[in-house]
C-alpha positions in Angstrom: -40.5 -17.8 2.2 -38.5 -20.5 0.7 -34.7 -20.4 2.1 -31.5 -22.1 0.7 -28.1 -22.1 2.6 -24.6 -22.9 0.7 -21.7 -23.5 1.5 -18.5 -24.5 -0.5 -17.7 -28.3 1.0 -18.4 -29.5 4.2 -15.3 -31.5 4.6 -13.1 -30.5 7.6 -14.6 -28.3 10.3 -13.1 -24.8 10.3 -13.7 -21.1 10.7 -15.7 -20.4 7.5 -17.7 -24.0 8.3 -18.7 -22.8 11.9 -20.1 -19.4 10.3 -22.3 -21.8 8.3 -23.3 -23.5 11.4 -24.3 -20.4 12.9 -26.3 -19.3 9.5 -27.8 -23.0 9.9 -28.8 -22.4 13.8 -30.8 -19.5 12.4 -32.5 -20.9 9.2 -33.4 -23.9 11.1 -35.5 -25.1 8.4 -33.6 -23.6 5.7 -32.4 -26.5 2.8 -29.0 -26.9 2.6 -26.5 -27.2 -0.7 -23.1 -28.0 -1.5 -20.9 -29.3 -3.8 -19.5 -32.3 -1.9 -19.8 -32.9 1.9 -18.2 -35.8 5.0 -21.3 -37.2 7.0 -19.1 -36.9 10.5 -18.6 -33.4 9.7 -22.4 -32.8 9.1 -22.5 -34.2 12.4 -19.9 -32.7 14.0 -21.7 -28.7 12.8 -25.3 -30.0 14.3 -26.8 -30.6 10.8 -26.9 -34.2 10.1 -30.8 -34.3 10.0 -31.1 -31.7 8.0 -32.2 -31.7 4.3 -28.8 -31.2 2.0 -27.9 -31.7 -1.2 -24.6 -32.0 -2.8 -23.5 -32.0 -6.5 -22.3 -34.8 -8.5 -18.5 -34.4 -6.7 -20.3 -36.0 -3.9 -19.6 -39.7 -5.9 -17.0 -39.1 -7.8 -13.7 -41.2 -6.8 -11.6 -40.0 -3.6 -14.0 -37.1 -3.4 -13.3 -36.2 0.0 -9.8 -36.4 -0.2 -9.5 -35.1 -3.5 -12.2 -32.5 -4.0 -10.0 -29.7 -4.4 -7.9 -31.0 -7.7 -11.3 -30.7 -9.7 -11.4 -27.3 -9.1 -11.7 -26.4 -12.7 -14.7 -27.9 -13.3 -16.8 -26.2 -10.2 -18.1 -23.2 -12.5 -19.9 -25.6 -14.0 -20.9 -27.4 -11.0 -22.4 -25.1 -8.8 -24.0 -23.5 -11.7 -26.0 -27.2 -12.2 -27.6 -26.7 -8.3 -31.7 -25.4 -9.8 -32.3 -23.0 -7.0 -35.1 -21.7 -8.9 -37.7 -22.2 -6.0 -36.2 -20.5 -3.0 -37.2 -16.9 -2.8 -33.8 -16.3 -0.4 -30.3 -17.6 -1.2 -27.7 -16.8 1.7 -24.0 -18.2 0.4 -21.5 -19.0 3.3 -18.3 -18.8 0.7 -14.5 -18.7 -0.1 -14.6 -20.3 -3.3 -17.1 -21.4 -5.7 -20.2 -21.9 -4.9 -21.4 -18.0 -4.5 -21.2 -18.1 -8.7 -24.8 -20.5 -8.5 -27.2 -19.2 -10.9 -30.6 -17.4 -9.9 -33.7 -15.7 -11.5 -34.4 -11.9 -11.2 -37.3 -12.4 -8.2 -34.6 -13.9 -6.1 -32.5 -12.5 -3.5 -28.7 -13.6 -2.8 -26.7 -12.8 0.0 -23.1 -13.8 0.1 -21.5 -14.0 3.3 -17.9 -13.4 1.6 -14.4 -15.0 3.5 -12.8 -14.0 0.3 -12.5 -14.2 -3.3 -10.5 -17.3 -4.4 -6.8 -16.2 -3.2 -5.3 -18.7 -5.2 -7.2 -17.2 -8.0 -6.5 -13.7 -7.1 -4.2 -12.6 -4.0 -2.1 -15.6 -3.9 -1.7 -16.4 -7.6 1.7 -16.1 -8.2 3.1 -18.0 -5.0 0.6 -20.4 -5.9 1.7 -21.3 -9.7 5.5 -21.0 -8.6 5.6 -24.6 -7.0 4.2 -26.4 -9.6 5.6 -28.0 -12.5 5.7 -27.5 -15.8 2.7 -29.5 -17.0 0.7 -28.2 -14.0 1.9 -25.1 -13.8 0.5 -24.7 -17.5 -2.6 -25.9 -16.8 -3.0 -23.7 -14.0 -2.4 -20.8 -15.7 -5.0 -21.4 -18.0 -8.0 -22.6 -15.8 -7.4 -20.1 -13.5 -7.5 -17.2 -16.0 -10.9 -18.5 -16.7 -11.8 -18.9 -13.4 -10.8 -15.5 -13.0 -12.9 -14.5 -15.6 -15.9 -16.3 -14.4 -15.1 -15.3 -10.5 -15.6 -11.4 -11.5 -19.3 -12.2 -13.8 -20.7 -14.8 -11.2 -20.3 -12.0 -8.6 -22.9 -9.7 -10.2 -25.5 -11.8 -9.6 -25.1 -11.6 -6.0 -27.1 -8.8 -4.3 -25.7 -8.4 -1.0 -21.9 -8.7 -0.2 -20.8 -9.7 3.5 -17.5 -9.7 4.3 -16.0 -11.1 7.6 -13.4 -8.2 8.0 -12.7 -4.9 6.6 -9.6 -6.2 5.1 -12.3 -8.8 2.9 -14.3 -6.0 2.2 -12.1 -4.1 1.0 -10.8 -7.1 -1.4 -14.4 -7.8 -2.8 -14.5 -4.0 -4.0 -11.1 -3.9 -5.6 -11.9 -7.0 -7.4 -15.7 -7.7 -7.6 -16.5 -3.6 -7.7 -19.2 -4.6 -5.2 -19.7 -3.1 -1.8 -19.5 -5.3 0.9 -21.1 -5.0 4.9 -18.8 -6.3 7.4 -19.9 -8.7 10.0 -17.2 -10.7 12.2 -17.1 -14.0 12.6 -18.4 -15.9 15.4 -15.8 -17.0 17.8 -16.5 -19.6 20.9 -15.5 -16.9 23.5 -17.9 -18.7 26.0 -15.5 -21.6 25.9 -12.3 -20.0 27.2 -12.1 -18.4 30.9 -9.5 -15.6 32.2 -6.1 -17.1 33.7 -4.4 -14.3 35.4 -1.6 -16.2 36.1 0.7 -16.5 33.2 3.6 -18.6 33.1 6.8 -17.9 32.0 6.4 -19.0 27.7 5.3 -18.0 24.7 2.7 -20.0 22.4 2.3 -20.2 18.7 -0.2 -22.1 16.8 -1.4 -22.9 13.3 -0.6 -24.8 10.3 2.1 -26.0 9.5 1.9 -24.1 6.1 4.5 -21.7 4.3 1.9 -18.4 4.8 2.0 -18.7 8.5 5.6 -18.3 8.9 5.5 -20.6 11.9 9.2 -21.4 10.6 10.4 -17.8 11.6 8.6 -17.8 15.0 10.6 -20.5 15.5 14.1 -19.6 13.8 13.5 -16.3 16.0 13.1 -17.8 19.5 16.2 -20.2 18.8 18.1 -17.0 18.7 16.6 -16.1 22.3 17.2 -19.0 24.2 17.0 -17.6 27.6 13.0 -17.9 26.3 10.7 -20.4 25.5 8.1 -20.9 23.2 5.6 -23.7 22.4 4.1 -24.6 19.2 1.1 -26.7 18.9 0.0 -27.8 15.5 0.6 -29.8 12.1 0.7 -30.1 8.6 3.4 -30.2 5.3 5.5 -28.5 7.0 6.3 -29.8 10.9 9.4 -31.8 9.7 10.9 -28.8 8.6 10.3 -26.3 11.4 11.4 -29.0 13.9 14.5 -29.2 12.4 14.9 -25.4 12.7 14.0 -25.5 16.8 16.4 -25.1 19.6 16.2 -26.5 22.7 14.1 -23.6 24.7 11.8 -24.7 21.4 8.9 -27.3 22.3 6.8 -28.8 19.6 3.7 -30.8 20.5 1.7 -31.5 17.4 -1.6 -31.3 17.1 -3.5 -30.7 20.2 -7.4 -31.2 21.1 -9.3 -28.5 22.2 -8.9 -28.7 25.7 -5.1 -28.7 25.6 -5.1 -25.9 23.6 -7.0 -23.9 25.3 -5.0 -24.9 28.7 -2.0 -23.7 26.9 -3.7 -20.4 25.7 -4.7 -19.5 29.4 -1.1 -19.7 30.1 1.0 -18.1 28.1 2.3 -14.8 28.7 1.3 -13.8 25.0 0.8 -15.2 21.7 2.6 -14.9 18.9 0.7 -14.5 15.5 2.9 -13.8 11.9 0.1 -14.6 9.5 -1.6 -12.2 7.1 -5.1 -13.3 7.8 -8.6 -12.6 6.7 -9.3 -12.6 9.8 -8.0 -15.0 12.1 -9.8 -16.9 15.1 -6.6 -18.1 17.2 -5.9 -14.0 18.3 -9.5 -14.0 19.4 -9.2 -17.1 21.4 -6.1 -15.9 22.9 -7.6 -13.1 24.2 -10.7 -14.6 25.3 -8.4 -16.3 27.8 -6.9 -12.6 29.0 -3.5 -13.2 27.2 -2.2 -10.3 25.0 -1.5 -11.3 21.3 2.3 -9.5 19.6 0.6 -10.2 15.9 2.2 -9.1 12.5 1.0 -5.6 11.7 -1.4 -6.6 8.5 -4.8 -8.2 8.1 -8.0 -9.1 9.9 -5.5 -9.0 12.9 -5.8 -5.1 12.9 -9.6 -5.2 13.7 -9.3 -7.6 16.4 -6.3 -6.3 18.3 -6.3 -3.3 20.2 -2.6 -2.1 20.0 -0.8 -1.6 23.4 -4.3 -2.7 25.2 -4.7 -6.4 24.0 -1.2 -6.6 22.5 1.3 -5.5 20.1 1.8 -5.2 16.4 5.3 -5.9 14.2 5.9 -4.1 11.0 7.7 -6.9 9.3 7.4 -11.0 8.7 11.2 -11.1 9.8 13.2 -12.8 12.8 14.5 -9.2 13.5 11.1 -7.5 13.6 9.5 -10.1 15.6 12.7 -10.3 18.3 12.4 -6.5 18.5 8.6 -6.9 19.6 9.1 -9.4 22.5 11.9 -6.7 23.8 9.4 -4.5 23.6 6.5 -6.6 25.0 8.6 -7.5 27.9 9.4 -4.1 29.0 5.7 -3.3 29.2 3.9 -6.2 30.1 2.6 -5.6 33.3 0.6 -2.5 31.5 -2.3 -5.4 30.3 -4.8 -6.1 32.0 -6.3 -9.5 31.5 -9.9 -8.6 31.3 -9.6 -5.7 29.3 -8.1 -7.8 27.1 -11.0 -10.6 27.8 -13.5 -8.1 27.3 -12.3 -7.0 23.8 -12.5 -10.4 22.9 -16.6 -10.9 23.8 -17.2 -8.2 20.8 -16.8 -11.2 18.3 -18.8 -14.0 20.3 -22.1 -16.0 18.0 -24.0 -13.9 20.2 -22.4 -11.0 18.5 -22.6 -12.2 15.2 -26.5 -13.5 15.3 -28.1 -10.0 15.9 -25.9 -8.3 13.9 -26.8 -10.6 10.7 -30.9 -10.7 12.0 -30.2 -6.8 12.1 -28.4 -6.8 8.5 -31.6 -9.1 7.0 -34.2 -6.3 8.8 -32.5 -3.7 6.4 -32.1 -5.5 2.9 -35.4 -7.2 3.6 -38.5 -8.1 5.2 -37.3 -10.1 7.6 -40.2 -11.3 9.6 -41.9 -13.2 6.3 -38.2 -15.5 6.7 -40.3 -17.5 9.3 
């Protein structure tokens, strides 16, 4: 049986990218497309030697830099890739290239982050920045986009979805059932600290969906506590402006650090609206509880007043309201109960549950 893996663009190394390794780790022979790819990345996932091919992005100028401002043309593009001799097509996808053509003795399963937000979801708050030339242009690409999204859909056979919350989202707009398999998360990498000292950590992107700027407008009200942030992006000149002095930025961090940090802290604080969301996962890997924003992949992977606590709104007031709370029952988590919720999302987790999901659909023993 002829296999082909996809994946959107190999360009920075992510969540949805270390799915695809995984994938890859188990197709270990399987070809490999996508539309436009960074050698150190191939090498960073493990899959340098193996055999890919990329689209004509792959030379176009500024490509990896640039490669998402041609996204009106990637219908087109991804349905150039001739697949036509692979018997199995497995999609790793959160964007485009799940809409590749195939024949009707073909099989294609679509491991589904989520339709194109900025498409779908996120459409509005994504048109409202631009200006007026863009933001006309926008609205017309992306209504065919839209259009093509929801046709290129059919032709998938088998929806997975890395959360409920996804799955949900592919029925409403693809009308397509979806089984739900969680992402693999490192858990082997982080070990238990029982010993928590006395801060609070937040983490991400610096990016207007993460409300990292209310974490910190929030803890600059409660200055008898302190919180660290560790990350960048567009927005880091902003938030620092926002931070008080119990208020410690460090920037981006490497693994290690972070994970030091994690161990830590007596919880993390999470205010994103996630598909799912790895950081949580992490946190808890390393026995500290998680106060998270009550919406989301966050919902599946938190255990309320076990592994953490929820908010109801993205607000200072309902996040200040939570650490009261948190602090008046801290001493009710236990660290490895918390760890041990965590080790339900590890690869190991994720690899028998997608071998088990290709012995149902197919005959999974002819894959090798």
């Amino acid at each position: 049986m002829k296999i082909a893996l996809l994946h959107d663009w190999i360009i920075d190394v992510a969540g949805s990218e270390k799915v695809f390794k995984e994938i890859c780790d188990i197709f270990k022979s399987a070809d490999i497309y996508t539309i436009v790819y960074k050698q150190e990345s191939l090498k960073e996932l493990g899959i340098e030697n193996r055999k890919i091919y990329s689209s004509i992005v792959q030379n176009f100028p500024f490509s990896k830099k640039f490669y998402r401002n041609y996204f009106f043309i990637y219908p087109i593009i991804v349905e150039q890739f001739d697949l036509s001799k692979y018997d199995l097509i497995i999609s790793s996808s959160h964007s485009f290239i799940k809409g590749v053509l195939k024949h009707s003795n073909q099989i294609h399963i679509c491991y589904c982050h989520t339709p194109i937000r900025y498409a779908w979801d996120l459409y509005f708050e994504y048109i409202k920045h631009l200006n007026f030339l863009f933001k006309g242009l926008s609205i017309y690409f992306l209504h065919k986009i839209r259009t093509w999204d929801y046709i290129s859909s059919q032709r998938i056979d088998y929806f997975i979805a890395n959360s409920n919350y996804v799955a949900q989202r592919i029925k409403k707009i693809y009308n397509k059932p979806a089984y739900v398999i969680y992402p693999p998360v490192e858990v082997e990498k982080f070990e238990v600290e029982s010993k928590k000292d006395n801060y609070y950590l937040t983490a991400g992107r610096f990016v207007p969906y993460k409300k990292i700027d209310v974490i910190v407008r929030a803890f600059s009200r409660m200055k008898d506590k302190k919180l660290i942030v560790i990350g960048d992006g567009p927005d880091f000149k902003k938030v620092k402006e926002l931070a008080s002095n119990n208020v410690e930025l460090l920037g981006y961090q490497n693994f290690e650090n972070l994970k030091n940090y994690l161990k830590k802290a007596k919880a993390f604080i999470y205010m994103a609206d996630e598909d799912f969301g790895i950081l949580p996962v992490e946190a808890q890997a390393c026995g500290t509880p998680v106060i998270a924003y009550k919406k989301g992949g966050v919902l599946e992977t938190v255990i309320e007043n076990k592994t953490g606590i929820f908010f109801d709104e993205q607000s200072e007031e309902s996040l200040i309201n939570a650490i009261e709370r948190f602090e008046k029952m801290e001493n009710v988590f236990d660290v490895y109960e918390i760890r041990k919720n965590a080790e339900k999302f590890s690869k190991e987790e994720f690899r028998n549950k997608f071998i088990m999901f290709l012995k149902n659909v197919i005959n999974y023993p002819l894959l090798f």
